[in-house]
BAFI-3210 file (N, C-alpha, C; in Angstrom, 3 decimals, decimal comma, padded with zeros to 6 digits):
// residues 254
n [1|2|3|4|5|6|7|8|9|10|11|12|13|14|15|16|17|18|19|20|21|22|23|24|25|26|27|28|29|30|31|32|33|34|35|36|37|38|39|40|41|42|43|44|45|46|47|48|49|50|51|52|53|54|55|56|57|58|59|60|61|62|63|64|65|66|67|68|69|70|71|72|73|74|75|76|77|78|79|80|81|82|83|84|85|86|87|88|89|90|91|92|93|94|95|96|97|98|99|100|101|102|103|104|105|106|107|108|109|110|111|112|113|114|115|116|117|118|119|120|121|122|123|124|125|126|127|128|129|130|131|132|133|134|135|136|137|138|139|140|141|142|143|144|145|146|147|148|149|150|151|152|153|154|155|156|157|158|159|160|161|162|163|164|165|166|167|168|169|170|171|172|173|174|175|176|177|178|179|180|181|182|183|184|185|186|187|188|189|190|191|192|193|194|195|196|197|198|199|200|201|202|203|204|205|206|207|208|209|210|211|212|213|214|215|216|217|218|219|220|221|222|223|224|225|226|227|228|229|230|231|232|233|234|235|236|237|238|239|240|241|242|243|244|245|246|247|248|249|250|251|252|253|254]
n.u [-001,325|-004,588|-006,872|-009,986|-012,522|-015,047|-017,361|-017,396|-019,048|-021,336|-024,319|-024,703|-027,982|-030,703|-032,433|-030,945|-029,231|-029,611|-029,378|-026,322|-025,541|-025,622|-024,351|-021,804|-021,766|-021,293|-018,595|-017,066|-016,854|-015,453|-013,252|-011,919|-011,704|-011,386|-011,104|-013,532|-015,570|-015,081|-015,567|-018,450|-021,198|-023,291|-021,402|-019,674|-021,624|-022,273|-019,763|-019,817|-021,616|-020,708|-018,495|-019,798|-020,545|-018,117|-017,020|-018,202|-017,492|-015,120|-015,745|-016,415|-018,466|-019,414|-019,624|-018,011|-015,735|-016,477|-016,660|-013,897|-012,971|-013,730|-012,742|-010,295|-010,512|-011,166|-008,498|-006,558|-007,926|-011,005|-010,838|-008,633|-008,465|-007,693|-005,529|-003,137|-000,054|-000,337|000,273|000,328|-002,931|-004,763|-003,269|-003,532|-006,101|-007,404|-006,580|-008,142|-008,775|-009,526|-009,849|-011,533|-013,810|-013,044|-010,786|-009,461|-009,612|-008,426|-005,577|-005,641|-005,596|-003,696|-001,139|-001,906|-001,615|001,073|002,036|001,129|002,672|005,371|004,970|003,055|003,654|003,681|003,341|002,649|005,021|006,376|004,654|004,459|006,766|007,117|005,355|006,309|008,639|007,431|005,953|008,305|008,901|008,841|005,616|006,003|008,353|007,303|005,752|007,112|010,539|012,237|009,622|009,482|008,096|010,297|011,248|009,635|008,488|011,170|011,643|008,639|010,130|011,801|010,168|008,427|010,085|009,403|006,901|007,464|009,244|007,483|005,707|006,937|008,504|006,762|004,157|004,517|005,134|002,760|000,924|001,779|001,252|-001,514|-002,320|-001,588|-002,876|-005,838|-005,475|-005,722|-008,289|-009,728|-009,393|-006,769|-003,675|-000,999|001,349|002,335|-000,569|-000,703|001,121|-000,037|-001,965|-000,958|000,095|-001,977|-002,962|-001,696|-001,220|-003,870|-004,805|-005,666|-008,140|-009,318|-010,159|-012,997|-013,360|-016,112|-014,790|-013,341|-014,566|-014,342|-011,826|-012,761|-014,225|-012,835|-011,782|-014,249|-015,101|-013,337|-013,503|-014,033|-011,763|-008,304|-006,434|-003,999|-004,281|-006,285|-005,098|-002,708|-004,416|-005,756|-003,322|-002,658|-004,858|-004,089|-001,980|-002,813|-004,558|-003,137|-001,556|-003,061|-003,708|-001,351|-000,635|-002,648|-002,196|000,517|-000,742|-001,302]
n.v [020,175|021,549|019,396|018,410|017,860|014,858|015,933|018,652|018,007|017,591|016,635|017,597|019,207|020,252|021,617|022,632|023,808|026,860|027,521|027,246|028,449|031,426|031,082|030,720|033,338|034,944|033,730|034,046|036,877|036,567|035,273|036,384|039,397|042,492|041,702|040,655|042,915|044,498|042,732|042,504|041,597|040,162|039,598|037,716|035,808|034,790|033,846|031,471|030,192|029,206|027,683|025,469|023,625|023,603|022,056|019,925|018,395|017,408|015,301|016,524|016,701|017,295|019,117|020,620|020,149|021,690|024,013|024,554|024,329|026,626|028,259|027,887|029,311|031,730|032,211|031,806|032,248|031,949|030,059|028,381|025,298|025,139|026,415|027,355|028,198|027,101|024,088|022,403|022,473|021,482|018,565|017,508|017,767|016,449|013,741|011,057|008,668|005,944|006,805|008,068|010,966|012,850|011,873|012,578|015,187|016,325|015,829|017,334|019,525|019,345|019,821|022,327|024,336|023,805|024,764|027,613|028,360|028,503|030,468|032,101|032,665|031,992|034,018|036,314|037,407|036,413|037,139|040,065|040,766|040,143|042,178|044,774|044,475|044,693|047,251|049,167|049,314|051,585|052,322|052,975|050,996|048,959|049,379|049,676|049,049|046,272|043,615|041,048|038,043|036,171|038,008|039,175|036,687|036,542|038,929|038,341|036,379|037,776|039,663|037,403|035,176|032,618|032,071|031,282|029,890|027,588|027,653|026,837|026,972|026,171|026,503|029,637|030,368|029,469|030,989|033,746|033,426|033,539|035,541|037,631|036,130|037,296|040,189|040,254|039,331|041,561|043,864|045,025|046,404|044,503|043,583|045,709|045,611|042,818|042,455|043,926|042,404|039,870|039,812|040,379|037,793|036,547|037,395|037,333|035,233|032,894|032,726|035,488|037,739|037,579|036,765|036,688|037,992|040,134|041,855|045,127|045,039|044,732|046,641|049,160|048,736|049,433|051,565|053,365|053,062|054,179|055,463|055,828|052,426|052,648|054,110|052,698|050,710|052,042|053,232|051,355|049,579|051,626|051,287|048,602|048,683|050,556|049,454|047,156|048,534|049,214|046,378|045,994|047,313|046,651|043,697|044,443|045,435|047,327]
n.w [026,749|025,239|025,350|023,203|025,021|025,736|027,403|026,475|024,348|021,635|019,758|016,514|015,438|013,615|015,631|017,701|016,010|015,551|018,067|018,397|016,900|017,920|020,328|019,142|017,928|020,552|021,899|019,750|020,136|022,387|021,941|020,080|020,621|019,280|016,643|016,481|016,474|014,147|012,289|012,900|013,742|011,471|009,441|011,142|011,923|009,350|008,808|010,644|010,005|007,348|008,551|010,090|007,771|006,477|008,426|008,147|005,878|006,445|008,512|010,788|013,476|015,630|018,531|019,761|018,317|015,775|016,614|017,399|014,741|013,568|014,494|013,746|011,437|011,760|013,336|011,028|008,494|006,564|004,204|005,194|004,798|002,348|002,383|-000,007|001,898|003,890|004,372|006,482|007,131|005,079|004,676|007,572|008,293|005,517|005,878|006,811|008,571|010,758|013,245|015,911|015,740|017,800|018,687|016,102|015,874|018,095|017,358|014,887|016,358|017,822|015,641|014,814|017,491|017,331|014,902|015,299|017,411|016,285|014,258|014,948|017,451|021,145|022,742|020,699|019,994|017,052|015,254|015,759|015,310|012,593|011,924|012,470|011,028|008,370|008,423|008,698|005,939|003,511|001,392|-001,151|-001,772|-001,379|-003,664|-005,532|-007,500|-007,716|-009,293|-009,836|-009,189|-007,821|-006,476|-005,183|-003,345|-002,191|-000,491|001,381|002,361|003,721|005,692|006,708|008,055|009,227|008,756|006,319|005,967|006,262|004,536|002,493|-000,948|-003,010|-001,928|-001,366|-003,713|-005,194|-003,833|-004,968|-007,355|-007,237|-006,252|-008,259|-009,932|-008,828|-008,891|-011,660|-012,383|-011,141|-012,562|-012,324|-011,811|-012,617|-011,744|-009,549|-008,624|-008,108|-005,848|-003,885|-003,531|-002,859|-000,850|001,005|000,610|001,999|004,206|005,270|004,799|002,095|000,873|001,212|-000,820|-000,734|001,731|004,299|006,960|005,988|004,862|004,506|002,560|-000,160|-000,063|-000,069|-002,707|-003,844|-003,577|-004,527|-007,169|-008,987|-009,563|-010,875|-011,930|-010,650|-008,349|-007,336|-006,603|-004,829|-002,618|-001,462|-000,446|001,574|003,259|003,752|004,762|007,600|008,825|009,824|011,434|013,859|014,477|015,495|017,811|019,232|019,897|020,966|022,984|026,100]
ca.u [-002,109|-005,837|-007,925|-011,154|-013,034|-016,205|-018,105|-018,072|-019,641|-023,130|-024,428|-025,887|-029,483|-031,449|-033,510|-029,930|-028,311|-029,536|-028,702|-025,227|-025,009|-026,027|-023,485|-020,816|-020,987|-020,718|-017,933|-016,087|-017,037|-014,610|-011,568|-010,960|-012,818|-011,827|-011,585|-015,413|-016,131|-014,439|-016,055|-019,709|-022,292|-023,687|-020,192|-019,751|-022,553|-021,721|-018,539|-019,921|-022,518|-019,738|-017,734|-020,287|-020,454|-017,016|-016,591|-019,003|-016,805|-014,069|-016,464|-016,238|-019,765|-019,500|-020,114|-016,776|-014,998|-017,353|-016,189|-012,422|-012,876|-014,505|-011,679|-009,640|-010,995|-011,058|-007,410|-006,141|-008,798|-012,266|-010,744|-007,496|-008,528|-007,161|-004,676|-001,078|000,433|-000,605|-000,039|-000,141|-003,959|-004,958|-002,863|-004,114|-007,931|-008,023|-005,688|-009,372|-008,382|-010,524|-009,983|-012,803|-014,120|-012,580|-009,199|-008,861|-010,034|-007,362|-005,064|-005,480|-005,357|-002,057|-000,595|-002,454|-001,239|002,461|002,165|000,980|004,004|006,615|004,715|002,827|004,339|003,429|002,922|002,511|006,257|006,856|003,920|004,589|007,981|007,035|004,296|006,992|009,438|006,864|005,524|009,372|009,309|007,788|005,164|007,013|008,847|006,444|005,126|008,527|011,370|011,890|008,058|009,187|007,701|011,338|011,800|008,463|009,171|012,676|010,210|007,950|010,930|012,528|009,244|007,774|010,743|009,190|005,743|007,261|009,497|006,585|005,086|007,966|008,897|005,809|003,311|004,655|004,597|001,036|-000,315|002,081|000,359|-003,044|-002,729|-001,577|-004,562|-007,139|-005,670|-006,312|-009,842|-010,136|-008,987|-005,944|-002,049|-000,629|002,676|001,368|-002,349|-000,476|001,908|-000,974|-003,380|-000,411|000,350|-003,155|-003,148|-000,485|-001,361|-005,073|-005,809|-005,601|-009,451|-009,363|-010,858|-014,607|-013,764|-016,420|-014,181|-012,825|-015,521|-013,607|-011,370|-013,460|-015,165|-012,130|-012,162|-016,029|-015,229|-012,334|-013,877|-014,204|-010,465|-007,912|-006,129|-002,901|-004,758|-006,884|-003,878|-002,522|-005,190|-005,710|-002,378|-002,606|-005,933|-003,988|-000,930|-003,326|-005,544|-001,759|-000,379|-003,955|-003,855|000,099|-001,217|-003,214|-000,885|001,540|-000,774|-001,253]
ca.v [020,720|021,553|018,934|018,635|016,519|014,556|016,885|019,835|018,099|017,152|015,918|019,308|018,726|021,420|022,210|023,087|024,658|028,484|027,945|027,441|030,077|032,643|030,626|030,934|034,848|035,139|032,920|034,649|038,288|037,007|034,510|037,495|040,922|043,321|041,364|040,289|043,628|044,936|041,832|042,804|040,256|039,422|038,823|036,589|034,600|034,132|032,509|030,515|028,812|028,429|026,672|024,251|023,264|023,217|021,093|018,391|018,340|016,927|014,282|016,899|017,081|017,287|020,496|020,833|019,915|022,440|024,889|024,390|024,248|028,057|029,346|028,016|029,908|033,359|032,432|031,824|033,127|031,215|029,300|028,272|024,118|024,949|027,576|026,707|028,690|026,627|022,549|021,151|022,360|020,407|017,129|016,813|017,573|015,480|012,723|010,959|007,607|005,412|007,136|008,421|012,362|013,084|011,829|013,483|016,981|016,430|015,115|018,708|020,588|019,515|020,339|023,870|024,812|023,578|026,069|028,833|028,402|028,737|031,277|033,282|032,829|032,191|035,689|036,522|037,603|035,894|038,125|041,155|041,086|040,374|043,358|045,576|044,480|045,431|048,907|050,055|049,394|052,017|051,937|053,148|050,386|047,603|048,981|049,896|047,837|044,938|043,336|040,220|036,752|036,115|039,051|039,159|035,924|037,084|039,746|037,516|035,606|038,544|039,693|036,710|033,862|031,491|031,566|031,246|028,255|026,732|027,387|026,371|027,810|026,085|027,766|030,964|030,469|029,171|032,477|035,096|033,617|033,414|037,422|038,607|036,426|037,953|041,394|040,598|039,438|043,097|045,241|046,051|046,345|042,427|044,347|046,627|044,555|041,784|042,456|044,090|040,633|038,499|040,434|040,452|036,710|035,648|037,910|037,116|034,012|033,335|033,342|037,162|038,472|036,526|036,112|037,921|038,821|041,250|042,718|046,156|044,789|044,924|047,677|050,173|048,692|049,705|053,303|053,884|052,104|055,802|056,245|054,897|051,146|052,713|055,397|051,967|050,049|052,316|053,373|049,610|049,418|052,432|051,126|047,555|049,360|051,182|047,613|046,681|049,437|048,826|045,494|045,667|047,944|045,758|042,985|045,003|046,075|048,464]
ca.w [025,643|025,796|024,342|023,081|026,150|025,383|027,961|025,661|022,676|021,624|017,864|015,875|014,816|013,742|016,866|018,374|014,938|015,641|019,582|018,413|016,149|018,430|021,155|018,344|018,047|021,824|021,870|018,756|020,323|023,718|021,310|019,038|020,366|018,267|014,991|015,886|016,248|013,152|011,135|013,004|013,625|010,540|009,207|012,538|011,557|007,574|009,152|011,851|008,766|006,516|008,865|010,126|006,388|005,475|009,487|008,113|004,588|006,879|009,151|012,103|013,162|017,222|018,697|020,181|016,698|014,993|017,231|017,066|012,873|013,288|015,778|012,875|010,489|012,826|013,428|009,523|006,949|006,109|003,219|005,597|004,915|001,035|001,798|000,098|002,630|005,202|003,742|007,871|007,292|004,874|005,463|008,607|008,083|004,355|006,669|006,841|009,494|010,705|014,124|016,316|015,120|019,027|018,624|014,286|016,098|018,658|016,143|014,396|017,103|017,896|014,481|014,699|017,901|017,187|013,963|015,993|018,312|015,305|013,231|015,626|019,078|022,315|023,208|019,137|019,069|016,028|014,554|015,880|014,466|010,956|011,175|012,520|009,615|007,055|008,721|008,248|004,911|002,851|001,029|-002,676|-002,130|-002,232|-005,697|-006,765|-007,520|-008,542|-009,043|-009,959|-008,499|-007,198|-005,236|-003,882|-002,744|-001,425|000,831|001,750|003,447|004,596|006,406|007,982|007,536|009,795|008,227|004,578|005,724|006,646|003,549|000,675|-002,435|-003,563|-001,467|-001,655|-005,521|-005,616|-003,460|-005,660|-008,724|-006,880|-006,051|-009,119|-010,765|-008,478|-009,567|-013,195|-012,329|-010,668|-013,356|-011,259|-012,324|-012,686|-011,282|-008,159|-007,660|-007,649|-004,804|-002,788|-003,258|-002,821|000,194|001,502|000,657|002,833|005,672|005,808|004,207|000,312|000,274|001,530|-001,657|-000,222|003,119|005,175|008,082|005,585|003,984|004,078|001,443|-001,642|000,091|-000,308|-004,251|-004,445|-002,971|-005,343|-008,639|-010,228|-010,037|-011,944|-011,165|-009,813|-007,343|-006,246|-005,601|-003,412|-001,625|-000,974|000,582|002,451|004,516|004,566|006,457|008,755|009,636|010,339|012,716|014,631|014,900|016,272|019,064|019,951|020,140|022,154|024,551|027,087]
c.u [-003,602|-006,425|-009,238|-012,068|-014,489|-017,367|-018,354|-018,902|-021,234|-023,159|-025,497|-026,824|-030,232|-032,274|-032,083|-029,302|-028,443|-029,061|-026,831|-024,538|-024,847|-024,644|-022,174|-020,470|-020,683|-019,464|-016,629|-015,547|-015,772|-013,187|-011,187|-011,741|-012,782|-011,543|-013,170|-015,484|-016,180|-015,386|-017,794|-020,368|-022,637|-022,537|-019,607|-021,020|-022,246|-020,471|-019,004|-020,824|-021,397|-018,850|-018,020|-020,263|-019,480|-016,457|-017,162|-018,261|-015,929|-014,492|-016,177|-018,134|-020,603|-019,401|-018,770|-016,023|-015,107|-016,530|-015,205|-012,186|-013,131|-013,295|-010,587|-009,358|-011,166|-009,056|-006,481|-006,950|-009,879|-011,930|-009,033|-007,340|-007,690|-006,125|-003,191|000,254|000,465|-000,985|-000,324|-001,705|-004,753|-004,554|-003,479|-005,692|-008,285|-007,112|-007,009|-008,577|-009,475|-010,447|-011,624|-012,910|-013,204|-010,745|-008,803|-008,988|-008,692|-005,952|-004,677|-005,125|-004,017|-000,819|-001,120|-001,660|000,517|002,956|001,955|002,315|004,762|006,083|003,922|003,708|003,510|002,696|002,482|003,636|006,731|006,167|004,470|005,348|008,392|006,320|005,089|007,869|008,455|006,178|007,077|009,825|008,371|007,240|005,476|007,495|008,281|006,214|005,798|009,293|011,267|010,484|007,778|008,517|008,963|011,294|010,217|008,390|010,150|012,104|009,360|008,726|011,569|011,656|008,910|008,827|010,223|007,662|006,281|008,061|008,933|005,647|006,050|007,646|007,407|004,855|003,131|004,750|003,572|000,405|000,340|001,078|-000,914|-003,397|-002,416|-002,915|-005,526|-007,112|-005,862|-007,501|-010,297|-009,797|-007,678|-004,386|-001,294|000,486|002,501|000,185|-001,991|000,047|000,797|-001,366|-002,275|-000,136|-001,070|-003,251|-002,575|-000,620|-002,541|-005,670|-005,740|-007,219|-009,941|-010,757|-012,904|-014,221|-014,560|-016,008|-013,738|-013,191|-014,535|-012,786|-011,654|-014,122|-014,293|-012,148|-013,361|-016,007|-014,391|-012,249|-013,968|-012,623|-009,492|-006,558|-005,055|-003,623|-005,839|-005,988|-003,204|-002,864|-005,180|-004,594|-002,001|-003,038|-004,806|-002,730|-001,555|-004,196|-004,379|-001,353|-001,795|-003,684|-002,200|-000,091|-002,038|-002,535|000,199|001,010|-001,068|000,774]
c.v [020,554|020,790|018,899|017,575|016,120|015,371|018,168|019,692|017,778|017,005|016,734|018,010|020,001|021,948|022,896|023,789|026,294|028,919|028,732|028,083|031,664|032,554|031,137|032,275|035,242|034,863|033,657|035,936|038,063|036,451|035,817|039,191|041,739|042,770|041,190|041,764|044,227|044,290|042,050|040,923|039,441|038,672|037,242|035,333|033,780|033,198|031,277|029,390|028,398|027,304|025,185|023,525|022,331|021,488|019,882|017,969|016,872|015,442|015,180|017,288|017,335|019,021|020,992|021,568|021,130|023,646|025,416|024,613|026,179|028,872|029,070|028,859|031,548|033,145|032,861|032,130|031,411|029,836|028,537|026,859|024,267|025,990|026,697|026,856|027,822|024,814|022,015|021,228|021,063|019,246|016,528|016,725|016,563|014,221|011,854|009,248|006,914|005,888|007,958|009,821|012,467|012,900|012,614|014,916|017,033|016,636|016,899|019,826|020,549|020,279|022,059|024,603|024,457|024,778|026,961|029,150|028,795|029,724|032,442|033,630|032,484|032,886|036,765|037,399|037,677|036,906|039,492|041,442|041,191|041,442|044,502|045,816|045,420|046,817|049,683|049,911|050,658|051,414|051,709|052,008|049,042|047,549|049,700|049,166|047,183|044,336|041,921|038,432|036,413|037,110|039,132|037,959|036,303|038,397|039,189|036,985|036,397|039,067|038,868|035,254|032,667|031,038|030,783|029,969|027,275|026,320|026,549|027,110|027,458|026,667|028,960|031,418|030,573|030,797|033,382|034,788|033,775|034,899|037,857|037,782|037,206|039,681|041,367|041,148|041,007|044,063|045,781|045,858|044,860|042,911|044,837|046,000|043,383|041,468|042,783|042,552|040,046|038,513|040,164|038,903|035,719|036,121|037,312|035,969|033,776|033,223|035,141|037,904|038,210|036,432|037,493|039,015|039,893|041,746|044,248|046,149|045,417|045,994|049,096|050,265|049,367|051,129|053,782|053,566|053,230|056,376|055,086|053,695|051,613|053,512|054,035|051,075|050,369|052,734|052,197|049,336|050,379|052,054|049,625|048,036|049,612|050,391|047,640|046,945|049,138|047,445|044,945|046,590|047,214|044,023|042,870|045,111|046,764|048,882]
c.w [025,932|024,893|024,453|023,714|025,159|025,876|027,339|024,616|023,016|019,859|017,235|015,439|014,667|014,263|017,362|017,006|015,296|017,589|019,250|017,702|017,056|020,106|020,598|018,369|019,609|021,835|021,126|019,678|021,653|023,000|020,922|019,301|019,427|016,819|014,984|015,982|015,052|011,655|011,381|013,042|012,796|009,957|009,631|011,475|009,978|007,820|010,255|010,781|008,076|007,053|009,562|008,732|006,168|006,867|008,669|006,601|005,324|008,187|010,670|012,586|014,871|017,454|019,102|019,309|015,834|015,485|016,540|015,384|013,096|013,896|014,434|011,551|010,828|012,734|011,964|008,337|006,852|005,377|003,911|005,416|003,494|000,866|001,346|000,805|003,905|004,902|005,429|007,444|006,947|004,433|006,124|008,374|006,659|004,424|007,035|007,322|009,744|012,556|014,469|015,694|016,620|018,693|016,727|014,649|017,219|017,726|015,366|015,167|017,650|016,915|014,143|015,916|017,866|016,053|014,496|016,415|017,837|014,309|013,685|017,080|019,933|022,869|021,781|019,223|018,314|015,027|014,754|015,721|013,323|010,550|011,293|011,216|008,546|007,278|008,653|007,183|004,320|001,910|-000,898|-002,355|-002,015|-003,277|-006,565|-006,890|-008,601|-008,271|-009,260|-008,949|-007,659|-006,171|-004,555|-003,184|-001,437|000,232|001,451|002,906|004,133|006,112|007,503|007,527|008,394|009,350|006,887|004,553|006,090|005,401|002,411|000,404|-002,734|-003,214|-001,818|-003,308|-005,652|-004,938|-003,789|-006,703|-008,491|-006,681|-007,176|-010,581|-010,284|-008,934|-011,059|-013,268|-011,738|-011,858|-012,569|-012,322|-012,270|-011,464|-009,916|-007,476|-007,412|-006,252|-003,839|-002,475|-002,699|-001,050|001,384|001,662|002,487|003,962|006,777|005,487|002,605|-000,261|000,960|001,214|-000,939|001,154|004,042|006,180|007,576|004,734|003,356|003,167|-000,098|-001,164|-000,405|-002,209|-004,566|-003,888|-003,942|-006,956|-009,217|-010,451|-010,458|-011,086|-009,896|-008,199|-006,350|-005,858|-004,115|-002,225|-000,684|000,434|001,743|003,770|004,957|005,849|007,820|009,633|010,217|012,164|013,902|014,826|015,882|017,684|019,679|020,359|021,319|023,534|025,080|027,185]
res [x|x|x|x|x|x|x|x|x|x|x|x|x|x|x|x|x|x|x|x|x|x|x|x|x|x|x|x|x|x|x|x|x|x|x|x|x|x|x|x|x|x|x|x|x|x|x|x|x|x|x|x|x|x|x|x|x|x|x|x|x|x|x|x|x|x|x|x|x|x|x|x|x|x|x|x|x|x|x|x|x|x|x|x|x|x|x|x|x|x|x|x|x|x|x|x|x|x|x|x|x|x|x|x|x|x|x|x|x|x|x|x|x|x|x|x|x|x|x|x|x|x|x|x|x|x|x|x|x|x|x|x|x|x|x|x|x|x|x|x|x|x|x|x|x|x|x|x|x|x|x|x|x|x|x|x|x|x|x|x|x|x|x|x|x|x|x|x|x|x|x|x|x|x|x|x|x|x|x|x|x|x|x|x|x|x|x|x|x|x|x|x|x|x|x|x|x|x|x|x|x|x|x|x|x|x|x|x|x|x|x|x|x|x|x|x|x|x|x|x|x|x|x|x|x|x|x|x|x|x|x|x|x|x|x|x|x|x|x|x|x|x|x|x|x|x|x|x|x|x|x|x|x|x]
***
């Protein structure tokens, strides 16, 4: 396993803070190319501040550490230290030891890449089998049906079963009710906006709604705010399909 040596770090100070911002979008632009491109620079940067921030929340404050917290946050959504979807996160990061910052960033990084392994893959197998599942579902039948919390659940696990038994019942409770609040707060359908958000939650992060990487989000809401909830629901889910089928092409490959 690759750990985080002493030779990569150094102790931010603000003569070095805008180096390693400008280090950071390099850095992002080669881990994840086309999400940085997608998310743009400025984006890039709104995450690379937030996550020095949220690093020093957690006593990570080495340049390395800092890093590794930001790749975390590119990998699972901005807000991935409080997602319910994702309890190894924060366990391990609010697991506060009297170990060195070196060995608690290791320490995490073990428990991050062990989740990868069983929820993305290796080769992202594991992913690219849950995005397939849900591109042969239509789309009527996400915001038909049954709409209840149970069965979206029951989808959830049918979709991605190795993320959702990672999450529990409880998880996957806490981010249905967390999407079909954020569709209240929108004006959207509790029923239909819920399943989108909850959907969106669990794919991208359950801070989504705010997370810069996915500005386009609220941007499709702010293009479609003149028409009425149902017509922005499914627009919504239209663009999230079509992020989808792009991002599984890319996945696959050449």
């Amino acid at each position: 396993m690759l750990k985080i040596r002493r030779i990569q770090l150094e102790v931010f100070d603000r003569a070095v803070l805008k180096q390693f911002e400008n280090d950071m979008v390099a850095h992002l632009q080669e881990f994840s190319p086309a999400h940085a491109r997608g998310v743009g620079e400025d984006g890039l940067l709104k995450v690379i501040r937030c996550g020095v921030e949220r690093a020093r929340w957690y006593g990570f404050t080495l340049r390395g550490s800092v890093r590794f917290y930001i790749e975390l946050m590119v990998q699972y959504g901005s807000d991935f230290d409080t997602d319910p979807v994702l309890p190894w996160a924060s366990f391990e990061l609010r697991n506060q030891t009297n170990e060195p910052e070196l060995e608690r960033a290791d320490r995490v990084h073990a428990a991050a890449m062990e989740y990868r392994d069983a929820v993305i893959g290796t080769d992202y197998e594991v992913e690219i089998a849950a995005i397939r599942r849900l591109l042969r579902t239509p789309i009527d039948r996400w915001l038909a049906d049954d709409l209840s919390d149970r069965a979206l659940e029951a989808r959830l696990r049918h979709l991605h079963p190795a993320k959702c038994e990672r999450a529990g019942s409880r998880g996957l409770m806490a981010i249905i009710a967390a999407g079909r609040e954020t569709a209240r707060a929108l004006r959207l359908p509790m029923n239909t906006g819920g399943v989108v958000m909850t959907a969106l939650m669990f794919a991208f992060g359950h801070g989504v709604w705010t997370d810069p990487q996915y500005g386009w989000i609220p941007a499709v809401l702010a293009e479609t705010a003149e028409q009425s909830p149902w017509i922005q629901v499914e627009t919504l889910a239209v663009r999230v399909l079509t992020y989808l089928r792009v991002g599984l092409r890319l996945l696959e490959g050449p």
